[in-house]
N, C-alpha and C positions, 0 to 999 in steps of 0.2 A: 469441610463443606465446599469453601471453593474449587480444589481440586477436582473433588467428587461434580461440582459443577461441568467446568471445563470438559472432564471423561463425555460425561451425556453429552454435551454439547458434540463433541467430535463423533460420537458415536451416531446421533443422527444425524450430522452432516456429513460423512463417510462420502457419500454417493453422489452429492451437488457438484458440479462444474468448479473449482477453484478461482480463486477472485484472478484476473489477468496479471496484473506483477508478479503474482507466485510464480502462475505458468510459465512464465516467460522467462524467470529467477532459476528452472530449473538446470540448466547449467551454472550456477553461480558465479556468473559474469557479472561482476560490479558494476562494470559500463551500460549493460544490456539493462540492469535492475535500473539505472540512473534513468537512463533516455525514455523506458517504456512506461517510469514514472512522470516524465515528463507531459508525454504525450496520451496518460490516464485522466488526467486534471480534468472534470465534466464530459466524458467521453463515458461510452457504453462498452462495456469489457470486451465483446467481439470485437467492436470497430476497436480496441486497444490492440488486442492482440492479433487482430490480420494487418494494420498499418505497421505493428513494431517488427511482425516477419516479413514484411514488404522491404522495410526500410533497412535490414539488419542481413538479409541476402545484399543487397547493394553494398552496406559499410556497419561495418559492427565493430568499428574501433575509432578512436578519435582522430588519425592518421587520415583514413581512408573515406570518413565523412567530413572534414573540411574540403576533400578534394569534389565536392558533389555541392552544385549550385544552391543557393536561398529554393530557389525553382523547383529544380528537382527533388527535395525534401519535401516541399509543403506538396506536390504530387503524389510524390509517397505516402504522405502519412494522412491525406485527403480519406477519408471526411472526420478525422479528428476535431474534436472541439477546437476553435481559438488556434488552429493549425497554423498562421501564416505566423502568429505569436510565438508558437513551442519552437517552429523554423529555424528563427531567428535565438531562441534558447539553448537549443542543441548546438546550434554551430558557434555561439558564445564559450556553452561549457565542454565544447570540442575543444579549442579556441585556448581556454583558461588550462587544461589538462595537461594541452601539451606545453605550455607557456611556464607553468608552474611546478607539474607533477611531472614530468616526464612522459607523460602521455598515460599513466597509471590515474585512475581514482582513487580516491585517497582513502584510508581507511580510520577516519576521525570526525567527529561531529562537527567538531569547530571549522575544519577546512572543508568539511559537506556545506555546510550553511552561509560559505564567504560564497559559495559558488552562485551565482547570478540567480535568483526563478526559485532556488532548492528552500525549502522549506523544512521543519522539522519529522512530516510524516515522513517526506521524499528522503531526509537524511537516514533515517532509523531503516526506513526500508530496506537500503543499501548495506547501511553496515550487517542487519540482520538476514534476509536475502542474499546480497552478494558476496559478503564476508564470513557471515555462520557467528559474526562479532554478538552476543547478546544486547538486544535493546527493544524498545516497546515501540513499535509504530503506531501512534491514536490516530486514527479517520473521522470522520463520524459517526460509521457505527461502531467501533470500538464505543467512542465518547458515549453514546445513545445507550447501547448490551452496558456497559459496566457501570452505570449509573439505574439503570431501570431495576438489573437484577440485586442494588442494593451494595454493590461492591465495594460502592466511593459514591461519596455528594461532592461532587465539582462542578465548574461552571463554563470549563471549556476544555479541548484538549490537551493544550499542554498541564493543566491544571490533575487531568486524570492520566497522563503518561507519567506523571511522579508519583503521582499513587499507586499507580499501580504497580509500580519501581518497590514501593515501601511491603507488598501484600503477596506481589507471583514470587515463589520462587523463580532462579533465575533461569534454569533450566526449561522454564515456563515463556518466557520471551521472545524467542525468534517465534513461534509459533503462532500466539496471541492473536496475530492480527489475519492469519487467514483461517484464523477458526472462528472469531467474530464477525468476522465479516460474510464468511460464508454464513453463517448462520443470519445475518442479519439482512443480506440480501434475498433468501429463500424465505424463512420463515418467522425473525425476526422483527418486522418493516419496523417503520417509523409509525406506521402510522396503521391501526385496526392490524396487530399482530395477529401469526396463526398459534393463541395460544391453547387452545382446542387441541393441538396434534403436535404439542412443547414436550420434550422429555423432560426438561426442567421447572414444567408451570408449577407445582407445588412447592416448590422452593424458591421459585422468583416474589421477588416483593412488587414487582411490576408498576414500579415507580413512574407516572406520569403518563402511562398508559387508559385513555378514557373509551378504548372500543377496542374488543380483541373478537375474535374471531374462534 
């Protein structure tokens, strides 16, 4: 049944715009996944992905964006959320890259999450995104879809990225999080879902859902 979830799932979301780190993922540039995560944190997915190809024509490597001023970053990536903040992150975990890695990101959770700002989503992203590495990235709407449709009762994301560790096959992983996500941006909300026009409303338990649509 979850399988068979998942299928609908992608099957009506086939045709949605794909979440912005995907997009941007499609080269499978670990760096590129890193920064654009960066600069996603409370941002709107357009202004994600024209700031990260703004900024990634100037310097798409750790090298060649320390050589680019505090200044001319937070111009770049203007009007990104908390921009003079992500700034000053980028050119840290530019900074630490080459300091430490060679100028390579590294391809492990443990040395994702020593990295300054990175967080657990931002590490899974990369390694599954820019590495092809199997891992669950939870967002919020992961945490939201896999608790509502019954999947897992957790009470926060990392709580439902080991669940769901225990439940997707693995094969199932890299994927997860722009299939949820798209779904949950389009038709899934938080809040008065469209469950009216769900290929999976009959099969969802629709946990914690007080108004659908």
């Amino acid at each position: 049944m979850l399988l068979k979830t998942i299928r609908l799932i992608e099957k009506q979301t086939k045709n949605y715009i794909v979440p912005s780190v995907t997009k941007i993922s499609e080269k499978h540039d670990p760096y590129r996944v890193l920064i654009s995560c960066i600069l996603s944190l409370r941002t709107k997915d357009k202004i994600t992905i024209d700031a990260s190809l703004r900024l990634f024509q100037v310097a798409d490597n750790p090298e060649s964006m320390l050589k680019l001023s505090l200044v001319k970053i937070q111009k770049l990536i203007y009007p990104v959320g908390f921009y003079r903040n992500k700034s000053r992150q980028i050119l840290d975990a530019s900074r630490r890259l080459i300091k430490d890695y060679s100028a390579k990101v590294p391809a492990s959770l443990d040395a994702l999450l020593d990295l300054k700002g990175v967080g657990r989503k931002t590490a899974n992203l990369v390694l599954s995104l820019g590495f092809r590495i199997p891992a669950i990235c939870v967002d919020t709407h992961v945490h939201r879809i896999s608790n509502r449709l019954g999947w897992v009762n957790t009470r926060n994301p990392k709580e439902t990225e080991f669940a769901l560790e225990k439940i997707l096959p693995k094969n199932e992983w890299i994927d997860i999080n722009t299939t949820l996500v798209t779904f949950g941006q389009n038709l899934c909300l938080p809040v008065s879902p469209f469950c009216s026009r769900c290929n999976v409303a009959k099969i969802c338990k629709r946990i914690g859902v007080d108004k659908s649509r």
